[in-house]
Structures are given as C-alpha cells and as structure tokens.
N, C-alpha and C positions, 0 to 999 in steps of 0.2 A: 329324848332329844334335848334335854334341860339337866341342869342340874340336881341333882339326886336332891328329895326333901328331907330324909331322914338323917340320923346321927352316923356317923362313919362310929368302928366298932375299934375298943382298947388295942392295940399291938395291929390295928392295919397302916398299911403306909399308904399316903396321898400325897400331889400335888398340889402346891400351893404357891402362891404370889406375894411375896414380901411387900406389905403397902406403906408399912411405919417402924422405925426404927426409934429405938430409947437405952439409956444407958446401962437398962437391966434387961434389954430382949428385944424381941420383934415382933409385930402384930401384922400376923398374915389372912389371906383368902384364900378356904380352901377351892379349888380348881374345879373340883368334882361334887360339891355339895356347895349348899347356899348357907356359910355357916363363917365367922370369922373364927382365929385360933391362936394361942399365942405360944412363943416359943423362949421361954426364959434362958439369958446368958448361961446359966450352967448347963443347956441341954444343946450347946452349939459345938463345943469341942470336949474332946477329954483331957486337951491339954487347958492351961489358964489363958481366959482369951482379956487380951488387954483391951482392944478398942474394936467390938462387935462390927466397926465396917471393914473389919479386915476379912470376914467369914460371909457376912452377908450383907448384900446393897437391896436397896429399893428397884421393886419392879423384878426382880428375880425370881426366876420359876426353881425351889425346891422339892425334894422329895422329903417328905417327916414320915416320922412314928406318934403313933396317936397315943401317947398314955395317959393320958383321964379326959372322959367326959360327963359333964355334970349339966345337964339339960334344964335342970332348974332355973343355974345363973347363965344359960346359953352361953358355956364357956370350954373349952377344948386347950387342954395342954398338949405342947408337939415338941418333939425331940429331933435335934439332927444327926446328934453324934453318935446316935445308937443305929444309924442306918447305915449297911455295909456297902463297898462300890458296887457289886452284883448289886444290889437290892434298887441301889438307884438307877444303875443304867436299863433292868429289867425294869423298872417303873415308869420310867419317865419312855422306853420302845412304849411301852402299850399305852400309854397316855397318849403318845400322838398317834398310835393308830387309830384309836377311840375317837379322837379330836379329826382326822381325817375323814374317818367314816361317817362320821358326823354331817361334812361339810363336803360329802358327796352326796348324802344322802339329801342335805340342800340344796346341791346344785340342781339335783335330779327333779325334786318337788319341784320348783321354780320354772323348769320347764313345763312340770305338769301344770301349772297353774294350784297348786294344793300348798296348804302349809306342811311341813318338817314331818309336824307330830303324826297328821293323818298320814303322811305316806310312810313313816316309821312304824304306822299300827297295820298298815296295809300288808308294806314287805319288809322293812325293818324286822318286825319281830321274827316272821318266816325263815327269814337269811337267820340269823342268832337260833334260833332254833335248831334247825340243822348243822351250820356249823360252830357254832356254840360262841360264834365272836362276828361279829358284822364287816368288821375288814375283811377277816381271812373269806368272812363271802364273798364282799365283792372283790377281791382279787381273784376271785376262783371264777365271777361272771366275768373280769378283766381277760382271762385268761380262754375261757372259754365258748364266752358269746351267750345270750340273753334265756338259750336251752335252758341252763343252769338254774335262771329263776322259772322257766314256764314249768318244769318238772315240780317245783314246788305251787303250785295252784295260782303265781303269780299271772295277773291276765298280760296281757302282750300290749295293751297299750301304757302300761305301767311297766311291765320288763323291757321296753325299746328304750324309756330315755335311764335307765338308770347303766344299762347296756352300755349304753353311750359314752355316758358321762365316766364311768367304771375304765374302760377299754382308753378312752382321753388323757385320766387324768392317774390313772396306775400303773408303774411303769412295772414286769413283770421281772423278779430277778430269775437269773439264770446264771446257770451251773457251766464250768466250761473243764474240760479233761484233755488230756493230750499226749504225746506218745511221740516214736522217731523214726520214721519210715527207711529205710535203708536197701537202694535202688541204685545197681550195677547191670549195666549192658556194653557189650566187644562190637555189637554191631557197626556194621560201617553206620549207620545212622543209629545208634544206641542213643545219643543226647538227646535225638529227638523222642524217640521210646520214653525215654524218663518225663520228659513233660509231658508228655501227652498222659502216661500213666497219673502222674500227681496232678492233670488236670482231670481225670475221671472219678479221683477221688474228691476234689472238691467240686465237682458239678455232683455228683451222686445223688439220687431222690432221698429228700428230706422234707420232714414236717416242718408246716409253714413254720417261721416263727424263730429257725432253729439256722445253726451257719457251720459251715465249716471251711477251716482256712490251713493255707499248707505253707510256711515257709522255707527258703534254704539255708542250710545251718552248714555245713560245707560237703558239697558233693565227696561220697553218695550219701551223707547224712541227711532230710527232711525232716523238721517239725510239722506234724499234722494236729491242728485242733478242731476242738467241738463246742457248740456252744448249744444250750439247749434248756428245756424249763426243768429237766430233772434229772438226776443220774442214772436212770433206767434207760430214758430215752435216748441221753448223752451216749452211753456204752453199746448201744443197740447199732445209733447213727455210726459210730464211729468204729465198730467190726465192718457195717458195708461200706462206709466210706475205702479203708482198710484192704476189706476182700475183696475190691474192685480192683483198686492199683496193683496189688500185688498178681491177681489174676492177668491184666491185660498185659503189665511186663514179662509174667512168666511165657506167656501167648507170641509176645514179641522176641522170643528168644534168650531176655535175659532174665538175672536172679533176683530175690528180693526179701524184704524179712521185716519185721515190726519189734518192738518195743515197747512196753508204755512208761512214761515217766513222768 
C-alpha cells in the first residue's frame, strides 16, 4: 500500500511526476517507488528539442523507460522518447487502476477502523492472489457482491465494508449489442399487436444489472438493444428478448423476423 523500496529494473517503464526543470533535462518522482530520476534533454524527443517546456511542464505525470540504474550514486536515468503510445496509454490504464485500488482499499480500512497496510495483509494480498491484480478483484466483488471475498477465507466483517465501498465506488462496464426487429401485422388492430409485442420484448426477464431497450427506426423496422456485463450474457438476453416478440406477434396473427447488426 506504499511505494515500492526497491530499485525499478533497466528497460521497465514507470510513472513519474516532473518536479524541476533545467536546460539540459528534468528531475523527476518516480510514482511507484521512493526514488528521484532524471531524464536528460536527448532522451525527451528524437527530434532536436529547442526549449524542453515545450515537451514537458512541472507537475506532469509521465510514462519513462528506465535505462540505468546506479544504486550507489542513488541515481536512475529515464528516457521518454523511446516509450511508444501503446506503452504509455497501457501504463499509465494500470497505473490508475493500481492507484484506485489503492484508495479503496483505504476507504474500506477507514471504515474498519484499521490502517491500509493491515487490511491489505488481511485481503489485499488474497484478492492479488487469486486474481493476480487487486482492481480486476475488486471489480469482480463490484460486480458480484461480498460471496467473492468470503469464498476466499475473507471473514464477513471485513468483506461487508470493502463490498460496500467496491459496489459505491466502481462503476461496472458493460457490453451493449443490437440488432433489427422486423414486425408486420393486416390485423384490424395489428398496430396494437406490434407494441405490445416490442413491449414483451423489453420487459422480458433479465439479470439484475442488465437493460434492454427497443426503438423505432421506421415501421416495420425496430432497433432492439442490450445491455449487459458480458457478451455471453448480452447474446443469451437478447435471443429471449427476440424469441418472445417474435413468438407473441407470430401468436397474434402476424409475421416477423430479426437481424443483428
């Protein structure tokens, strides 16, 4: 729950905080260890950089590449311009997920009355154990409800608030598909047929958590969607959503047919 003591290692990338600027480079805070770093003007661009505020200001959170560290002079060279866009937008997602999970895993102690570190040795480590990253846990207790930690030997008065706070403060993405319902009836009351039908498909039983919405795109066209935490379940919702309307119109006389798009 602190910053790492040890030395980051040659060719890993870290974030860091640009704290001082000079006219041969920049002396940074690495993010993730307790260690200052510096980043000399030839390692900011690969083009010639005239006036180093043009690439980077004070108070900036960067991604670097570590190439030398020399523990003796407690001194760490960083490069920027050998760091690709993939590498940085991949660095700096898991950075703040790290930095999130962190700072639930503070909310949660705080509740308990305990510090960070003991409830990180408690369930912290448990959650990283199993699923190898402590966000992607607590999104999954987010997601699932506080079962998730009691199956790991976490006691119940320590999986309720982290439950809590998990479920509060993470908002669960979800996956949405959709398709184009196509719904014709002669009936003397057919108009009514068709709503009724595109409304049995969005009331249809669905897991909590999950939506389904039907717009009209021009009679007998329907947009039906789905929203839901995954594409299994997405595709699953939205056959019965699907096989209901098309069942009750076919019931009521008239035709009907699907698409996905």
């Amino acid at each position: 729950m602190s910053r790492k003591e040890e030395w980051p290692e040659v060719g890993e990338l870290v974030v860091a905080t640009v704290r001082n600027l000079a006219d041969y480079g920049a002396y940074v805070r690495l993010d993730e260890y307790d260690k200052q770093g510096f980043l000399h003007i030839s390692e900011i661009s690969s083009s010639w950089v005239r006036n180093i505020r043009n690439h980077v200001r004070e108070r900036q959170k960067v991604v670097l590449k570590v190439l030398r560290v020399n523990t003796d002079r407690s001194h760490i060279d960083l490069s920027l311009r050998r760091v690709t866009k993939r590498e940085r937008i991949d660095k700096m997602l898991l950075w703040k997920r790290g930095t999130k999970a962190e700072s639930l895993l503070r909310s949660s102690a705080k509740k308990l009355g305990i510090s960070a570190e003991e409830l990180y040795n408690k369930a912290g480590t448990l959650i990283e154990k199993r699923y190898g990253d402590l966000y992607d846990g607590l999104e999954r207790v987010a997601r699932e409800g506080k079962e998730v930690l009691l199956k790991m030997g976490i006691p119940e008065d320590i999986a309720d608030p982290i439950a809590e706070v998990a479920k509060d403060r993470i908002k669960i993405p979800m996956v949405k598909i959709k398709g184009i319902l196509n719904l014709v009836s002669t009936k003397p009351n057919g108009v009514q047929h068709i709503k009724k039908s595109l409304l049995t498909a969005q009331n249809v039983k669905k897991p909590k958590g999950t939506r389904v919405n039907v717009h009209v795109i021009a009679p007998p066209r329907y947009r039906i969607e789905v929203s839901a935490r995954d594409y299994k379940e997405a595709e699953a919702l939205l056959k019965r959503a699907v096989d209901t309307s098309l069942s009750f119109i076919k019931d009521a006389g008239g035709e009907g047919s699907f698409s996905r798009s």
